[in-house]
N, C-alpha and C positions, 0 to 999 in steps of 0.2 A: 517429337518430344525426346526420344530416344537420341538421335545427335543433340540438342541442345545439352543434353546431361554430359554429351562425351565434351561438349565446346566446354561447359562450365569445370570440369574435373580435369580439363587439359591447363586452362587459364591461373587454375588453385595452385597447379603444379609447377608453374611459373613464380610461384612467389616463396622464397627461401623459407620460411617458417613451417611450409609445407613440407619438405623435407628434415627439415632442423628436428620436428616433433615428431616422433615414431616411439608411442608406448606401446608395453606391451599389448597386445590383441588379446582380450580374452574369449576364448572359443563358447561360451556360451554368457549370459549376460541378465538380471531383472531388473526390470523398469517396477517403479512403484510412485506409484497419486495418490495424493490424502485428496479426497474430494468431498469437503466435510465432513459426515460421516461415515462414509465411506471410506475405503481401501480398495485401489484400483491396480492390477498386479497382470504382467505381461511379461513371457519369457522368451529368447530366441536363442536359436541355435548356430553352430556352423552356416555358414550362408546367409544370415539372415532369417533363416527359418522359422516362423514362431513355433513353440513347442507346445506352448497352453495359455490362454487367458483367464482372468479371475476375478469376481469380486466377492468381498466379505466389510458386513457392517465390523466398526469401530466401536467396541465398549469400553463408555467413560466410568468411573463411578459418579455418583450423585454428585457430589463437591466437586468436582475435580475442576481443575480451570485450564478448558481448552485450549489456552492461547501459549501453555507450558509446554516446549520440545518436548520436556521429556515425560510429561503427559500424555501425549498422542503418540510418542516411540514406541513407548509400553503398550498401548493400546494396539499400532501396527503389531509388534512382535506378539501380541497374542492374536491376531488376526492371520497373520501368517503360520502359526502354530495351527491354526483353526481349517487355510487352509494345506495343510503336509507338505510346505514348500521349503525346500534348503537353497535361500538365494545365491548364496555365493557372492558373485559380482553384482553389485547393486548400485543402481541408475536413479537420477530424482530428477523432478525438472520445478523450477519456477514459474507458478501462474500470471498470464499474462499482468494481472493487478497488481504485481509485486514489482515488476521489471520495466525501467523506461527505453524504450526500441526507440531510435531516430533511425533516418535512412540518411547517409551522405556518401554526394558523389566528389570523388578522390580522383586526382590524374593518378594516371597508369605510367608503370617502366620502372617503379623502384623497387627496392628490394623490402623484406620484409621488416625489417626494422623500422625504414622511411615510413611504411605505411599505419605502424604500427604505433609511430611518433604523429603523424597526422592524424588518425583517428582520438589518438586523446588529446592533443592538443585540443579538434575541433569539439568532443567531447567537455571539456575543462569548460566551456564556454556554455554550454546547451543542456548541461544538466540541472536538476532544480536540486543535490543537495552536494555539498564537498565532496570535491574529487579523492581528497583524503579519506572519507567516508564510502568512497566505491569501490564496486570489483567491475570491470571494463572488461568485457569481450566484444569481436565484431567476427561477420559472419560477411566474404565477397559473394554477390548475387549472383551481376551478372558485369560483364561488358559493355559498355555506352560508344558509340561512334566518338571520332572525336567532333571538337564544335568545328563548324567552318571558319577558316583564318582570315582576319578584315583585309581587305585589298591594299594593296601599297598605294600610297599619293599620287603617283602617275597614272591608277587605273589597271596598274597591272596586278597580278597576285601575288600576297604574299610568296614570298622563301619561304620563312620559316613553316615547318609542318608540328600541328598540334598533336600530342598525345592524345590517343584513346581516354576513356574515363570508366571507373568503375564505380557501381552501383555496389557502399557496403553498409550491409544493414549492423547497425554498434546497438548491444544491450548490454543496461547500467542496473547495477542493483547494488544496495548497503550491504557494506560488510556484515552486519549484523543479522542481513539475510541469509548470506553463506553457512556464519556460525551456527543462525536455529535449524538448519536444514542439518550441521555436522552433530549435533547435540541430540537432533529427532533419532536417527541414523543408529547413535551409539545407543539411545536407550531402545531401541527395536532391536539391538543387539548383532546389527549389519554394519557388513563393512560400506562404506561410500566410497565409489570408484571416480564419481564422475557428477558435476550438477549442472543438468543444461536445462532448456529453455523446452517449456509446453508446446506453443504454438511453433520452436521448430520440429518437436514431434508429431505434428498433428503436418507440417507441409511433408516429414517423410513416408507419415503414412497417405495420403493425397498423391506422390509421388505412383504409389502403387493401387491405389484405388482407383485414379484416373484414366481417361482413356482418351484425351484430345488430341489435338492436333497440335504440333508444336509453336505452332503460331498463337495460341490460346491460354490462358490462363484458366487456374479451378481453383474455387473458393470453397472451404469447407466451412459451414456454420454448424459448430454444436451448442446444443440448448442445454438448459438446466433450470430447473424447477424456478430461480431468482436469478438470473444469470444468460447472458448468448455471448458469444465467441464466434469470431468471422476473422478466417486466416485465407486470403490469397497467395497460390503458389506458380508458378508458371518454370518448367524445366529444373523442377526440383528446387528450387529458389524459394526461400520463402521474402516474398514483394510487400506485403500489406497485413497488418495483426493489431484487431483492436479488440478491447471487452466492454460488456453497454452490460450496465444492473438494470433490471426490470423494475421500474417504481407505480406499483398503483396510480392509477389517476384518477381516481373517483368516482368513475363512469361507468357505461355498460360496454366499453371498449375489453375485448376477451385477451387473454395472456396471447393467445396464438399472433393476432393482429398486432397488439404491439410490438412482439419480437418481430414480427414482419416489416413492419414499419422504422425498426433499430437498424434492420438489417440492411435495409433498403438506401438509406441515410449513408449506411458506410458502404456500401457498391459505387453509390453514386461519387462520395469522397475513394475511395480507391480510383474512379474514372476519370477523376478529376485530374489528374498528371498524365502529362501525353507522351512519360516516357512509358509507363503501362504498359505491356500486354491487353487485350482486349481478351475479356470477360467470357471462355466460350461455355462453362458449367460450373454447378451448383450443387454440390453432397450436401446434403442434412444427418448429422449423427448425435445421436445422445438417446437417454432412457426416459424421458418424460412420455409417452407416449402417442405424442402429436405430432413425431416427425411427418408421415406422410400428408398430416393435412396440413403441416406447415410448408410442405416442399409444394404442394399444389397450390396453396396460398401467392407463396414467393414467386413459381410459374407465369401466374396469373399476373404478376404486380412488374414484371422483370423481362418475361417475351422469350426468356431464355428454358435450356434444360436443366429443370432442378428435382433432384432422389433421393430416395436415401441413398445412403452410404450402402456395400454389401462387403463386411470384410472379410463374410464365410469363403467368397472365392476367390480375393484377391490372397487372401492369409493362408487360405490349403487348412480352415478353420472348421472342423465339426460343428452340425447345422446348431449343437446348443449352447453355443458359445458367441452366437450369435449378439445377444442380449449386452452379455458383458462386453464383447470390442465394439462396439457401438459405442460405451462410455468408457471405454481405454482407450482409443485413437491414438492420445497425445503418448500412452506410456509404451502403445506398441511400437508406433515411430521411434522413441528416444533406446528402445530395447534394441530394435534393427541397428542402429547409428552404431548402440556400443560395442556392437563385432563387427563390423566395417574397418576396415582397417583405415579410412582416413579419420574413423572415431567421427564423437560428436562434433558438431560446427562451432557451436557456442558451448565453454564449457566454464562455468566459474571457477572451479574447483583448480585448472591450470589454465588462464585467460593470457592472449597472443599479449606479451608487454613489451613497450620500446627496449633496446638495448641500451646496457649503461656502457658508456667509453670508458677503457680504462688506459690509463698513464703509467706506465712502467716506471719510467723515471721517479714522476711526483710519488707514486706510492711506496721509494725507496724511498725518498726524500723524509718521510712521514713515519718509516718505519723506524728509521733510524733516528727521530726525532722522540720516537714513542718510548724506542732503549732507555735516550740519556733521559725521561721525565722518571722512568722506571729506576733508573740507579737513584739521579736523586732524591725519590721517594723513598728510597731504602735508605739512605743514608742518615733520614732525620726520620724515621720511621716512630722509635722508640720515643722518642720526645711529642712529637704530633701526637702520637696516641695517647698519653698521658693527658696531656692540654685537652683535648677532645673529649676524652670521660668526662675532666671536670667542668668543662665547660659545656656539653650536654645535659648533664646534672643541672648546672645553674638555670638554663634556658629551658628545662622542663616545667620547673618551678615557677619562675618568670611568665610562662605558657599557663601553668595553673590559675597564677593572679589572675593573671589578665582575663583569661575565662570566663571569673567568678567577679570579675569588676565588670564583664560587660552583661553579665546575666543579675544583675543586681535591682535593675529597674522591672525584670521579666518579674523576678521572687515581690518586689515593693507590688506589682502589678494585682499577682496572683490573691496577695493576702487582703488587698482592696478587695476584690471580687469575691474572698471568700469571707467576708465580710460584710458585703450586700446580700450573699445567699443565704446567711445568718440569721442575717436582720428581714430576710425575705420567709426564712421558717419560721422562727418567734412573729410573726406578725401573722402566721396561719391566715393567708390569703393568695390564694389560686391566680397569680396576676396571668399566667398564661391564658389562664381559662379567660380573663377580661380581654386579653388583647385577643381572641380570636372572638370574642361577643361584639367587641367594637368595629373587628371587620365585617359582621354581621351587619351591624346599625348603621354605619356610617354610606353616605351616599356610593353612589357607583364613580369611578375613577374618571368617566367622563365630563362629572361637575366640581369633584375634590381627589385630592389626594394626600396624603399621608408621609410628608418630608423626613419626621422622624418624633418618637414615643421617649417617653420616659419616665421613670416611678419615682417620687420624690420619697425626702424621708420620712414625711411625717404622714404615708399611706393614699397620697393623694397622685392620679396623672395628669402628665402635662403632653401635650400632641398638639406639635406645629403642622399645619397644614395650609397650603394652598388651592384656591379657588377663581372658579371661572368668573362670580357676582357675587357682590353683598346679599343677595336674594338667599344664597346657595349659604350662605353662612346664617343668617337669620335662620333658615329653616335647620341646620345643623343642629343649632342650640336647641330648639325644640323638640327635634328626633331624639337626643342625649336626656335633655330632662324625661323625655316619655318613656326611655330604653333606664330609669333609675336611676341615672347619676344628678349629683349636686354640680349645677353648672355656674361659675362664675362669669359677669355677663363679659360679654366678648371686644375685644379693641380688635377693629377691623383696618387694616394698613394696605392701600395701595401697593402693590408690589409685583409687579408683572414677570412672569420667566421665557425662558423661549419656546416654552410648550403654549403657550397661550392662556395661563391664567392668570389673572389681572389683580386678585386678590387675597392678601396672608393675612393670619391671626393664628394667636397661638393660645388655646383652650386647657384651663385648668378646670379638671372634674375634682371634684370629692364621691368618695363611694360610701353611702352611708351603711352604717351595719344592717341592718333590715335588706341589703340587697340580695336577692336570691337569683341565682344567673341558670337559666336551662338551656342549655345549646339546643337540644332536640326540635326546640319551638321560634327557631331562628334561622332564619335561608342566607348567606352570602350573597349579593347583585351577580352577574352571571359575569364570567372575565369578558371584555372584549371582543370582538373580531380576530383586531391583529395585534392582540397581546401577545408578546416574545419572551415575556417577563419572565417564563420559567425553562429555556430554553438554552441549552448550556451554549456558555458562549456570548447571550444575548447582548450585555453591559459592554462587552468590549468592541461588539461588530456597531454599537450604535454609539459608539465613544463615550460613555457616560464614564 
């Protein structure tokens, strides 16, 4: 394993941007994870050293809305008050849920710019949202053979000799990702050095947990309470990273088994490419407490060696610290990376970008182009400004009209409706109270349904509905007369839809005064099976 690490850190070195980029080193460094509510805090030293690991719960107040940076910043920064840490340099990485990882293979021999022009070109293509919209980083694996060259026409072999190919793994995240992670950052009161990627802090910690043979890969799966994570690494490389949410399934199937069964899913998809490494071990890490019967589970299911993880002795870590790097893996890794001096692989925060060319020539051409717009700006300066005021002035105005000429039907709208509400007080009758009694009385949705209600003026409703049978309507009328209302008798119209009901009519009640309504003494039909009806979303996925 140990040469493959030297093969891949000779190969990086090869490629110009590996040189081009030389930040400063800082000699000590903290990783930090929000892991819900958690706060997951990892520090290393000179060498790589870790120096301490940590966790501390996250306090929100009551209100608060999770999903605000600078909500959970504050919360970190006092988590970190809580526990006596002065970060310094601080490290964050994004969860694999947030970040789209592809792997492509690239011909090899160009320089870094080339590569760096091909990864987002083949990127611009392969992402699901605007490339406008993203931060691009890629991360070189490993080295691929080159392919074999097709024989020449006569049977002899090719001249031409192919290129090598590299295996590079590109991860895409929104900008928007970047910013809530700089915004968490500043309200925790830390500075952000650097934002890379979880699952490749989890392959460098793997790096140092493992013990194979270089010819073998190691998968680390960590669990979490709703949640597993499976990262294959092989020679420091991280080859394969995916996240699977744990969804209930109804049954007597145990949380252990199904993460068994996720996991199991994505070995077999990692095996599925025969550029691969072959599979030789299996780390189990996290704090749910079922690691070891998950590892003897996965054992059992796999044929292979699977453990927990132990990072008291790979880390040089006091036995009670145990606990917490168990659920920090990913920040210990990304901690080690940021005093390395080749720093992270992947980092958002400064992501490898093509080169833009630049034209000496053309950008004198332009500059001097930019002078004479700048003299003749100055030269009618005073006049344009004048013209501008007033003509800003006018087209505010123009801007006002127009506003209150298209908000004109919204105001005509408004005073109808508060008009109806009016006439809905003075008439002292509870219509809501009726429409929920009618969905009481009225048959269940698999013989009728309810198209659309309406309150006329003179206190009377009207409810078009369609139906499965004239049967289904007959009995209608009689349910309404029994349920109090004054039913006018019914015109029953042929009218089929593409749900399958064959028959409309449209029912006008009167509610006599004498009607006394108790919900209490009134059951609703039960919804459906596969009623979606209230199901956000539902009207659009079914095109209605």
């Amino acid at each position: 394993m140990a040469d493959r690490s030297v093969q891949l850190k000779a190969l990086a070195s090869r490629l110009p941007f590996a040189r081009e980029r030389k930040p400063r080193v800082p000699t000590q460094a903290t990783a930090l994870e929000v892991d819900g509510t958690t706060l997951r805090a990892a520090q290393a030293g000179p060498g790589g050293r870790i120096a301490r690991v940590a966790s501390a719960p996250l306090e929100f107040p009551a209100d608060a809305d999770r999903s605000d940076p600078t909500v959970i910043g504050k919360a970190v920064g006092r988590a970190l008050e809580s526990l006596r840490w002065k970060p310094g340099t601080v490290v964050m990485g994004v969860a694999r849920a947030r970040v789209v990882l592809r792997n492509f293979i690239l011909p090899s021999g160009g320089g870094a710019g080339e590569l760096a022009s091909l990864v987002h070109f083949q990127a611009s293509k392969d992402l699901p949202f605007r490339t406008e919209e993203a931060v691009v980083d890629f991360q070189v694996c490993r080295e691929l053979p080159a392919p074999s060259a097709p024989p020449a026409e006569n049977g002899a072999p090719a001249a031409e000799t192919l290129r090598p190919r590299l295996d590079v793994l590109v991860a895409a995240v929104k900008a928007d990702e970047v910013a809530f992670h700089s915004r968490l950052a500043d309200a925790a009161g830390v500075r952000l050095a650097a934002l890379g990627l979880l699952p490749a802090g989890n392959a460098r910690s793997i790096a140092a947990l493992n013990a194979v043979d270089g010819a073998s890969a190691c998968a680390l799966v960590t669990l979490r309470p709703d949640d597993v994570g499976i990262e294959v690494v092989a020679a420091g490389a991280l080859l394969f990273s995916r996240g699977t949410v744990l969804k209930s399934t109804g049954d007597e199937t145990s949380p252990t088994t199904a993460a068994v069964i996720e996991v199991v899913r994505s070995i077999h998809g990692y095996a599925g490419n025969a550029t691969h490494p072959t599979l030789g071990r299996v780390l189990v890490a996290g704090t749910t407490g079922t690691e070891k019967e998950f590892a003897e589970a996965l054992t059992s299911r796999l044929g292979i060696e699977c453990a927990v993880a132990d990072p008291v002795v790979a880390f040089g870590l006091p036995a009670e610290s145990a606990a917490a790097a168990l659920g920090a893996l990913g920040a210990l890794g990304l901690a080690i990376a940021a005093v390395d001096p080749a720093g992270l692989p992947i980092d958002f925060l400064a992501p490898k970008r093509p080169p833009v060319p630049r034209d000496l020539g053309r950008i004198r051409i332009l500059a001097g182009a930019a002078v004479a717009v700048v003299v003749g700006i100055a030269v009618f300066g005073l006049r344009t400004t004048l013209v501008q005021r007033r003509t800003a002035l006018l087209n505010s105005t123009l801007a006002e009209l127009a506003d209150g000429e298209k908000k004109v039907p919204t105001y005509r709208k408004l005073t109808q409706q508060t008009a109806s509400v009016d006439a809905w007080i003075k008439a002292e009758r509870d219509w809501l109270e009726h429409v929920a009694y009618l969905a009481s009385v009225l048959p269940p949705s698999e013989e009728i349904y309810l198209k659309s209600i309406a309150i006329g003026g003179n206190g009377g409703i009207r409810l078009d509905v369609q139906a499965r049978s004239g049967e289904t309507l007959a009995r209608l009328e009689k349910q309404l007369r029994a349920a109090g209302y004054d039913v006018k008798p019914l015109a029953i119209t042929p009218g089929a839809d593409r749900f399958g009901y064959e028959f409309r009519s449209t029912v006008e009640l009167g509610v006599p005064d004498k009607l006394r309504i108790d919900l209490h003494k009134v059951k609703p039909p039960p919804r459906p099976i596969d009623d979606m009806s209230l199901e956000p979303g539902a009207y659009r996925k079914a095109g209605v």
